[in-house]
C-alpha positions in Angstrom: 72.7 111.6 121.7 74.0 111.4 125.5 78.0 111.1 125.3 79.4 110.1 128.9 83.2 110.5 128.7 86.1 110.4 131.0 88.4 112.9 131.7 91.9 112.7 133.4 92.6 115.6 135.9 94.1 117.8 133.2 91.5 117.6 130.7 89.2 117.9 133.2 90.6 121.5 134.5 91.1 122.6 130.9 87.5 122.1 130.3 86.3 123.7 133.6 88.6 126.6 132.5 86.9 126.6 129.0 83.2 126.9 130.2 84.4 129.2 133.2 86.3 131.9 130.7 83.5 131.1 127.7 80.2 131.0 129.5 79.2 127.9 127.6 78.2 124.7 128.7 80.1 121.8 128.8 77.4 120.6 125.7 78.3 123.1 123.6 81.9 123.3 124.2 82.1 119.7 123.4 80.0 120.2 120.4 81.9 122.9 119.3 84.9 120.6 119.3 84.2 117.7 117.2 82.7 120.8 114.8 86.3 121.9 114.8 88.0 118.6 114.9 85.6 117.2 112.3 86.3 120.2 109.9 90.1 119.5 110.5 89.9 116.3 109.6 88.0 116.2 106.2 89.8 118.9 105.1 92.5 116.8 104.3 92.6 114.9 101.6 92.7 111.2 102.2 94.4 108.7 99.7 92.2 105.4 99.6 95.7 103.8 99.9 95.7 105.3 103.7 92.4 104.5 104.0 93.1 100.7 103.4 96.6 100.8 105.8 95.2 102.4 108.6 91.9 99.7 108.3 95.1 97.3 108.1 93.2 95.8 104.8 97.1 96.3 103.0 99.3 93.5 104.2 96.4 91.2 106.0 96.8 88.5 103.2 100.0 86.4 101.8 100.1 85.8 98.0 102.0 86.6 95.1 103.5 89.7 94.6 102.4 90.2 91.0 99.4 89.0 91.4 97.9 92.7 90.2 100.1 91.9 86.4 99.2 88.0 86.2 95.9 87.6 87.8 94.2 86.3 84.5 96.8 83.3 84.5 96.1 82.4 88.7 92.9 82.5 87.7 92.7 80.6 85.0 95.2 77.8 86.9 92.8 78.1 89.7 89.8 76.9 87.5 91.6 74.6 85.7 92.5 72.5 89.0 88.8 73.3 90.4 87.6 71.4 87.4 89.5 69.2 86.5 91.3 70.4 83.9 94.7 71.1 85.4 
């Protein structure tokens, strides 16, 4: 894969520095870091409950708070009216 990226000054200089000091080239460098930053990442644990706020799945819908306790009776209501019966 071909990543084409843009770098302010600063980022820029840091990375010249890197392959300068290192001898590496910019390919590896780069690979080395998402290496790193992948292997930071995933070594945390990550609660499905983050997972669904950050995706901003929690909170995207309005209903009843209890619905979790008394979905049997929305859904039975819900039928009911559907056909007929409510």
């Amino acid at each position: 894969m071909r990543i084409n990226a843009r770098l302010d000054d600063e980022q820029s200089r840091k990375l010249e520095y890197l392959r300068t000091v290192t001898g590496r080239t910019v390919s590896d460098l780069i690979k080395e870091a998402l290496e790193h930053y992948y292997a930071e990442v995933t070594a945390k644990p990550v609660r499905a409950v983050e997972v669904l706020r950050r995706t901003g799945l929690i909170g995207c819908a309005e209903g009843d708070p209890d619905l979790s306790s008394d979905y049997k009776r929305h859904l039975a209501d819900s039928l009911a009216a559907k056909h007929g019966r409510g």
